[in-house]
N, C-alpha and C positions, 0 to 999 in steps of 0.2 A: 490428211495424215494424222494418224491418232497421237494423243500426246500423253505426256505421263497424268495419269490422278493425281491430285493433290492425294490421296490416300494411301499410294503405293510410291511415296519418293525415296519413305525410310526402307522399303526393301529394296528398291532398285538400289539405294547408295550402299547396302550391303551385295549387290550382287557384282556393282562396277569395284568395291575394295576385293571381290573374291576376283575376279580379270587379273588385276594387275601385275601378278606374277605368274600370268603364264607364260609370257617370254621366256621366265628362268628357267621353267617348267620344260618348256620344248627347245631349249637347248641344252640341259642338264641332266634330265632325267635318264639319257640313254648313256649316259657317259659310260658308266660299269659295263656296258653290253659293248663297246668297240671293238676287241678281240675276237668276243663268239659272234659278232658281226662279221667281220672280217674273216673268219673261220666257214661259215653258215654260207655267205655270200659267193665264196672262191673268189678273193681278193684282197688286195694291198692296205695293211694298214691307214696310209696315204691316201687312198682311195677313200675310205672309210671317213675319216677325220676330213674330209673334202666336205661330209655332207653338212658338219657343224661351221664352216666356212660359209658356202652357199647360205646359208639360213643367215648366218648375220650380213652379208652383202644385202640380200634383197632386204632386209628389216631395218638396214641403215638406209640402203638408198629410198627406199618408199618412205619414212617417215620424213623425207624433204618436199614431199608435193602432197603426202595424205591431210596434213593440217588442211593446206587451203583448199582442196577438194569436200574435208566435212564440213567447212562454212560455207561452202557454197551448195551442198545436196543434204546436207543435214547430218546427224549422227546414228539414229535409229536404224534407218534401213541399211545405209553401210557397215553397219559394226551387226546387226542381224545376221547380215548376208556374209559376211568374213568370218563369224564361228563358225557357222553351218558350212562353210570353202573349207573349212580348217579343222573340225572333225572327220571331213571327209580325207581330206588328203592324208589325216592319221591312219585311219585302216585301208587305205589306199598303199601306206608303205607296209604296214603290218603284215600284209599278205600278198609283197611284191617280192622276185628276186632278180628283178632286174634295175643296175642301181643306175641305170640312166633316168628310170620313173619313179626313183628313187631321190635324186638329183630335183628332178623339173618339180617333185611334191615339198620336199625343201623350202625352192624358192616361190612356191604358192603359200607355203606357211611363213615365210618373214614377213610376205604382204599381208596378207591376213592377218598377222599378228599386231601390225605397226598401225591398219586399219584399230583393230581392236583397243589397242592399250590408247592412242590417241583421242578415239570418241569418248572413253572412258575420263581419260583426263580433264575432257572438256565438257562432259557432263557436271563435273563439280564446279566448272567456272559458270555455265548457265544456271545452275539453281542454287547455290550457294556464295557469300558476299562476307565480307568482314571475318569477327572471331571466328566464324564458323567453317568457314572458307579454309581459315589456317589450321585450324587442327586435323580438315582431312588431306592437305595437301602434302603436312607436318608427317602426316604418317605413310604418304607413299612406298618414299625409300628402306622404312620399317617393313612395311609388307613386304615390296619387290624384293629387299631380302630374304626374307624368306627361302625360295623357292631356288637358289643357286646352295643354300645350307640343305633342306629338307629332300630334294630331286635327287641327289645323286646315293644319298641313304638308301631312298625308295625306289628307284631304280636298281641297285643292288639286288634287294629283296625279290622285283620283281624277275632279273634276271636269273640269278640261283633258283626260282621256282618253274617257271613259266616259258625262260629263255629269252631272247632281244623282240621279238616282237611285242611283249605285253606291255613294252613299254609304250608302244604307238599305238596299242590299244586302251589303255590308261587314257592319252592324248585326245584320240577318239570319243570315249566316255566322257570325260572332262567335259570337251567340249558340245558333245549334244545335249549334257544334263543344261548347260546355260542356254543353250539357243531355247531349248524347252520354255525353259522359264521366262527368258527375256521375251519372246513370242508370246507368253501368256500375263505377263504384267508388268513389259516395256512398255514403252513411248519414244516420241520428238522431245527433246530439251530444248535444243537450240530456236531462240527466240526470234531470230528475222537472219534468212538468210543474204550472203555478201555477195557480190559478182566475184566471178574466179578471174584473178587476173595473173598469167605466166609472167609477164611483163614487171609487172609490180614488184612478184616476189622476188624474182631473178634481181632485181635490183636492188632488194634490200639484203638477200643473201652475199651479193658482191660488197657490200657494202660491210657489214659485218666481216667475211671471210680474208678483206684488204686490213683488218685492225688485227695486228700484229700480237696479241698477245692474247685476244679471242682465239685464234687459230694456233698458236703453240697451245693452249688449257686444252684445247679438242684433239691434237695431235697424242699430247701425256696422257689424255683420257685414256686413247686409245691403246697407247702404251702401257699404261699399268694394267686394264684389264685385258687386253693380249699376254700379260703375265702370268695372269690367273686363268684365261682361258689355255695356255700352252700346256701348262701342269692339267688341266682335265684331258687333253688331247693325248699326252703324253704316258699318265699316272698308269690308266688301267692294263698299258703293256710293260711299264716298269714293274708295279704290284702282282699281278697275276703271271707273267712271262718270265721276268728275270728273279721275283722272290718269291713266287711259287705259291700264292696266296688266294683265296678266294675273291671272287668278286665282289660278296660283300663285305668287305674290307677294302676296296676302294671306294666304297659310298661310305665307310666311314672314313678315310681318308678328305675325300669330298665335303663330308660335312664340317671334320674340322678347319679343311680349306676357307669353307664360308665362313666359320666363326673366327677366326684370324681376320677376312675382311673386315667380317664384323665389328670388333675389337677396333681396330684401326679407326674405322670409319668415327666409333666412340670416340677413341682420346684423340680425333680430329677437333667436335663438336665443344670437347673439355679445355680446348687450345686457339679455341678461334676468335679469341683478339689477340692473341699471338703476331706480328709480325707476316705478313701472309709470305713472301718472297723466301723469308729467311729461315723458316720451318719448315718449308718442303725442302727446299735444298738438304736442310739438315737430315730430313727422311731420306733424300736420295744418297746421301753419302753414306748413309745406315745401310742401303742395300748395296752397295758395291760394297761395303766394308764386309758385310755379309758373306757376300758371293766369293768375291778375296779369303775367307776363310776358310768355306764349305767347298770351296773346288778341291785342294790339295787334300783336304780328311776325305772325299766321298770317294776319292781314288784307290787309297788303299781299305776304310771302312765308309759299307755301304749294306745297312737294312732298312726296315721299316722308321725306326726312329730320328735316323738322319735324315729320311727322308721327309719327315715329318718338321723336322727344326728347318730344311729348306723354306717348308710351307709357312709357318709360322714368323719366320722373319722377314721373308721376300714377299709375303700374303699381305700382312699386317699393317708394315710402311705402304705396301700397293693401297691397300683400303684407305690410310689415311692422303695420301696424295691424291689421289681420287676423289674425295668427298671434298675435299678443299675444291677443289678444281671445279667441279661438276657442279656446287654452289657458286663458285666466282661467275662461269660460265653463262649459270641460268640467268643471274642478274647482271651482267658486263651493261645488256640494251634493255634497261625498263621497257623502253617504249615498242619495244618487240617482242615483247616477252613470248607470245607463243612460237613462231619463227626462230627465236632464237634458242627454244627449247628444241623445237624439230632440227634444227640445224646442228644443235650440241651432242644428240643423242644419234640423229644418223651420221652426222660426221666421223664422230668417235669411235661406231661399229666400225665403218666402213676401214677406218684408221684397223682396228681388230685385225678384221678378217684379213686384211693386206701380208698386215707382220704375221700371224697364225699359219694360214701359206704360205709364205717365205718360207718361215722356220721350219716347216716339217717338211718342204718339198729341198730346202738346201743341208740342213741341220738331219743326222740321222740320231735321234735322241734313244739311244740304244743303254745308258747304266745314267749315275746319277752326275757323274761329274761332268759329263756333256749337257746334261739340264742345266747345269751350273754354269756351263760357259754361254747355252742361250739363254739366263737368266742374265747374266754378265751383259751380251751386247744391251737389253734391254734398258737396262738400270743404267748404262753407259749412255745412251741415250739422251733415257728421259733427265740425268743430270746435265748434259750441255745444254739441252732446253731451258731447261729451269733456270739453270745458273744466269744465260745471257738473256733472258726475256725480264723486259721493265713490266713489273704488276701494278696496276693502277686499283692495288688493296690498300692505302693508306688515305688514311680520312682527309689527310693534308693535300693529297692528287686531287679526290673528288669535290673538297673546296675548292681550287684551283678551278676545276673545269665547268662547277656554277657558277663563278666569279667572272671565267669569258665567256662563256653562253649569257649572263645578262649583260657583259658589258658591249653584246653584239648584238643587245634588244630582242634576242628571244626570250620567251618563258619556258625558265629549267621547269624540269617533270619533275617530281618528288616522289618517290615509293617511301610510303608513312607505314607503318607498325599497324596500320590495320587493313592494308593488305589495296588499300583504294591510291589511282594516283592521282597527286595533287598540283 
């Protein structure tokens, strides 16, 4: 199997940072097109908003066995062969109108996706260690945001010109321009493959998923961004149907969307020796305090701006619970560290797509104040979780729990500051 040059690691590490937000990519970018989808198609909004559902289902559920599948076959040829599945199935929908092969190319692009973004991840742990390790791993969540801010802008664009297809021809493109490249100056990274054992993992997933406050952070994950995904499902028939506005004006909507997570996600970062328990809580009672507000004003005044102060406060706190969480999450199991990234990021889809179909298959989100009440149950929620779950964020817990881990003659793990454990 060919492996990477030493000569081409500095482009390949620029081609796996240009991946990593295509996920947001290929569920964001169509957002603005929902309506002349639904229009174009002769079908149900419902129906339509199903496809951004399917896509996160199969992109949670497979990133729970694609970990241990790439160290057992390697990373090269599966994440090759999942671009090239994944361009394909773009202009497979591009030029489909039947949305059942619309549907089944969905969920060939969550797996392909989850293939991709995972070998990705795991190419910077095979060729990269220490300082260097941490500034590109440091910059993940920087990039992947990206692409939930910039997709639904550019999307807009491309619908107002081109109409809903260009957006999965965009997808398409994207994705042959990398296969091109990766085909002409990839490689193998990964240094000695593992035996694939179902057994194992299933065990250590059980094992993780019975620790109670692992599985509440993955549950809230998945609740704050089913909040943020609700309002993209939701936005393009409020802004264009009920206010009469162009489509690109909800990729600006959308983009401010993202910059509100964004924000959050910040003054997360600004506050994280904060008290972890007692500062979400406090964000959660900032969105019901919110929601409590914005339902009775969006009944009788309801434009573009209120809609916008919706986003802005229920977005904002969403990003910062979120980023707290999804850091607690990643490192809950040192000693799992990849497993229990696969487990955080497909659990928490999965968590998504769940509530996302609910709400639009029970919830008819028809003006802004009903948004307001399915923002309500959410934020109702994610506050009884928060509130009753013990976080083992305080330095004083984690003393405690090296203190009977040696006094039971094991050796604690140590995750040190330079990214090696000890």
């Amino acid at each position: 199997m060919r492996r990477i040059k030493e000569s081409r690691i500095g482009w390949n590490t620029i081609m796996s940072l240009g991946l990593i937000p295509l996920s947001g990519f290929a569920m964001d970018v169509y957002i603005p097109s929902l309506p002349d989808m639904a229009v174009q198609l002769h079908t149900s909004p419902a129906a339509i908003q199903l496809t951004l559902s399917l896509f996160i289902i199969s992109y949670g559920i497979s990133q729970l066995i694609v970990g241990g599948l790439i160290d057992s076959y390697g990373r090269y040829i599966p994440n090759l062969a999942a671009i090239l599945v994944f361009s394909i199935s773009s202009f497979i929908i591009a030029y489909s109108t039947n949305m059942q092969v619309i549907y089944a190319m969905r969920i060939v692009q969550g797996f392909t996706v989850a293939v991709i973004a995972i070998s990705k991840r795991a190419f910077f742990i095979d060729l990269y260690q220490g300082e260097a390790l941490k500034k590109y791993t440091s910059m993940f969540s920087v990039i992947w945001a990206i692409a939930p801010i910039v997709a639904p802008f550019l999307g807009g664009f491309f619908e107002t010109t081109w109409g809903w297809s260009s957006n999965f021809m965009f997808l398409g493109y994207f994705g042959l321009v990398f296969f091109v490249i990766e085909a002409a100056i990839g490689g193998e990274s990964m240094k000695a493959a593992q035996p694939f054992s179902v057994r194992s993992m299933a065990q250590t997933y059980g094992h993780m998923i019975r620790t109670p406050d692992f599985t509440s952070g993955i549950v809230v994950l998945g609740l704050a961004y089913g909040m943020v995904l609700l309002y993209g499902m939701c936005s393009p028939f409020l802004i264009e149907h009920q206010l009469h506005l162009a489509a690109t004006v909800t990729g600006y909507c959308s983009l401010f969307s993202g910059l509100s997570v964004f924000m959050g996600g910040t003054i997360s970062r600004m506050l994280v020796n904060k008290p972890f328990g007692k500062k979400l809580v406090m964000a959660s009672i900032a969105q019901l305090i919110a929601v409590a507000v914005m339902i009775p004003l969006t009944i009788y005044y309801h434009n573009i701006f209120t809609l916008l102060l919706y986003v802005f406060l229920l977005h904002s706190t969403g990003g910062f619970i979120f980023n707290n969480l999804m850091s607690y999450c990643l490192i809950r199991f040192p000693q799992y560290a990849g497993k229990a990234s696969g487990l955080t990021g497909g659990g928490f889809a999965v968590v998504t797509s769940i509530l996302s179909t609910f709400m639009v298959k029970s919830i008819s989100i028809t003006n802004q104040a009903v948004l307001g009440v399915a923002y309500g149950i959410i934020a109702a929620l994610m506050f009884l979780i928060l509130a009753k779950t013990k976080w083992k964020g305080s330095e004083e817990r984690k003393e405690k729990e090296v203190t009977e881990t040696a006094s039971e003659g094991q050796q604690p793990v140590f995750a040190l500051s330079d990214g090696k454990a000890h």
